[in-house]
C-alpha positions as CSV (number, residue, x, y, z in Angstrom):
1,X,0.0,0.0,0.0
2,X,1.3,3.6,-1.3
3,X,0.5,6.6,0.7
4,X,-1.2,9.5,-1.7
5,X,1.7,11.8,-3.0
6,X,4.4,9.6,-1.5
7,X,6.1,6.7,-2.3
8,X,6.8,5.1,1.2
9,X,4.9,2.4,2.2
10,X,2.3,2.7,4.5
11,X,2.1,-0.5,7.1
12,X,-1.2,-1.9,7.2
13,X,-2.4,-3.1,10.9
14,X,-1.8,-6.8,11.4
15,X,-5.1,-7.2,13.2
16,X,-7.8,-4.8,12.2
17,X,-9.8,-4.5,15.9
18,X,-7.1,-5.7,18.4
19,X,-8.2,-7.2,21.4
20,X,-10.9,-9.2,19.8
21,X,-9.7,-12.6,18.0
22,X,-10.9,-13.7,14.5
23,X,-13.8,-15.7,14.5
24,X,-13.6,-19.6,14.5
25,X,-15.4,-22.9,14.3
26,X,-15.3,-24.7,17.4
27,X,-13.0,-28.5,16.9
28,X,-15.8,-30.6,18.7
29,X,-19.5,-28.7,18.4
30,X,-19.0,-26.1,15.5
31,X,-20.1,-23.4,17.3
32,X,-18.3,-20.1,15.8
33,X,-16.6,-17.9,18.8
34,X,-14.1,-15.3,19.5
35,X,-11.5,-17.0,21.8
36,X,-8.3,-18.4,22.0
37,X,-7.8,-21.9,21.6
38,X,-9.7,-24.6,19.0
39,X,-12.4,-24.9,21.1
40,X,-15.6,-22.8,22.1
41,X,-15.4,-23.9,25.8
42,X,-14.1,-25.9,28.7
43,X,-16.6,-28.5,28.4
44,X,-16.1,-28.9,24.5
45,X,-11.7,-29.5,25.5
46,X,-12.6,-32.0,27.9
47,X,-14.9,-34.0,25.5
48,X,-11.6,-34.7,23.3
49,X,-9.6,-35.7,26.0
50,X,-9.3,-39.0,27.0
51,X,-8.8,-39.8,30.5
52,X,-5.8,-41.4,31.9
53,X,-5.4,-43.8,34.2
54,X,-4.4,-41.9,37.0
55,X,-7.7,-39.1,35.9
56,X,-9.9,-42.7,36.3
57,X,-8.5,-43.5,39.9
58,X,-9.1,-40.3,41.1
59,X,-12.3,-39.7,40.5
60,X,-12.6,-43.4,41.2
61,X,-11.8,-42.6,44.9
62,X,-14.2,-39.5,45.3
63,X,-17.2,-41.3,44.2
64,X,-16.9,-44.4,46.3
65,X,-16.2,-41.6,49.6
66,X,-18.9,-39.6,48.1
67,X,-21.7,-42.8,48.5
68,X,-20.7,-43.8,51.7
69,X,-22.3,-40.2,53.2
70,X,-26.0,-40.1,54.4
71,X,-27.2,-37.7,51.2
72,X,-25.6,-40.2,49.2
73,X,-27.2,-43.0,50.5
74,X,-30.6,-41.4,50.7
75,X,-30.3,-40.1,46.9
76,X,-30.1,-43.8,45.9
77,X,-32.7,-44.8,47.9
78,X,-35.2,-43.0,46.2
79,X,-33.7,-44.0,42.8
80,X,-33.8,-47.7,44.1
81,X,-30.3,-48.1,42.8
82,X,-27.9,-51.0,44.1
83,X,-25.0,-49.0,45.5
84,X,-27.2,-48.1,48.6
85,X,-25.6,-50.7,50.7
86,X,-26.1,-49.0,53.8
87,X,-29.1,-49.8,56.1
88,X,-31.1,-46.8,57.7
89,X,-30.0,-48.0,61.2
90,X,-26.2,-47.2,60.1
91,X,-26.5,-43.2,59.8
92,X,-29.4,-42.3,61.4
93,X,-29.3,-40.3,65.1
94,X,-31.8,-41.0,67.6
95,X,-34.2,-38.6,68.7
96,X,-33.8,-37.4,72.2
97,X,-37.3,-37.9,74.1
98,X,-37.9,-34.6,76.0
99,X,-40.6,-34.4,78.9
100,X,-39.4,-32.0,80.9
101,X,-37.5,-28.4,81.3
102,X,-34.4,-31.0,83.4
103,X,-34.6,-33.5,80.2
104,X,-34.0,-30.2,78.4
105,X,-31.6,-28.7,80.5
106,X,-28.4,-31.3,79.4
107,X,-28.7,-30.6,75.9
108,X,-28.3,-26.4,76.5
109,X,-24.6,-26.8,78.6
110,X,-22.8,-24.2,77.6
111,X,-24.6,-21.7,76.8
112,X,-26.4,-18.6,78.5
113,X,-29.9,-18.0,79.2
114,X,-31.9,-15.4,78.5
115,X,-32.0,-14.4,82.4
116,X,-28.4,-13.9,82.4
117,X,-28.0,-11.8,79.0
C-alpha cells in the first residue's frame, strides 16, 4: 500500500480491531466464537480428551467416599439403585425424648440464658 503523494509504504495493521480474535469454528461442536484456543469452551476441551489412568483412579476414589455419606445413600434410595448398601440403622441419630425443662436442660450446657443476657 502507497501513501497519496508519497512513495513510502504505509504498514497496514496486522489485526484490524485488536483485542478481539478472528472468528472460528469450534473442533468438537461447531459453534463459531471469539477465543483463543480450538475450542468454544471448557466442556467442548474436555470432551476430546481421554482420561488417563491416573484421571480414572481419582475420580474413582471420590465417588466411592462420596456414596458412603447419608445424602448419598438417601439419593439412591429413592432412585432404588444397588450401591445403597447401607441400612437406615447405620446413619441415622436418635431422637432425644424430652418431657421435661431438666430432660432439656443437658442438651443447652454451655450456653447462657436469657436471664443472664
Amino acid at each position: 500500500m502507497v501513501k497519496s503523494g508519497s512513495n513510502q509504504p504505509v504498514a497496514k495493521p496486522l489485526n484490524p480491531m485488536p483485542g478481539v480474535y478472528k472468528e472460528k469454528s469450534c473442533k468438537f461442536c461447531n459453534k463459531l466464537y471469539r477465543k483463543r484456543g480450538i475450542y468454544c469452551s471448557q466442556s467442548c476441551a474436555s470432551h476430546d480428551k481421554e482420561p488417563t489412568e491416573n484421571m480414572r483412579s481419582a475420580m474413582r476414589k471420590v465417588a466411592n467416599e462420596y456414596n458412603k455419606t447419608p445424602e448419598a445413600i438417601a439419593k439412591q434410595k429413592q432412585l432404588n439403585t444397588p450401591l445403597a448398601s447401607m441400612t437406615v440403622d447405620e446413619f441415622a441419630v436418635p431422637i432425644p425424648t424430652i418431657q421435661t425443662l431438666d430432660d432439656f436442660l443437658e442438651f443447652t450446657e454451655g450456653y447462657d440464658k436469657a436471664e443472664k443476657w
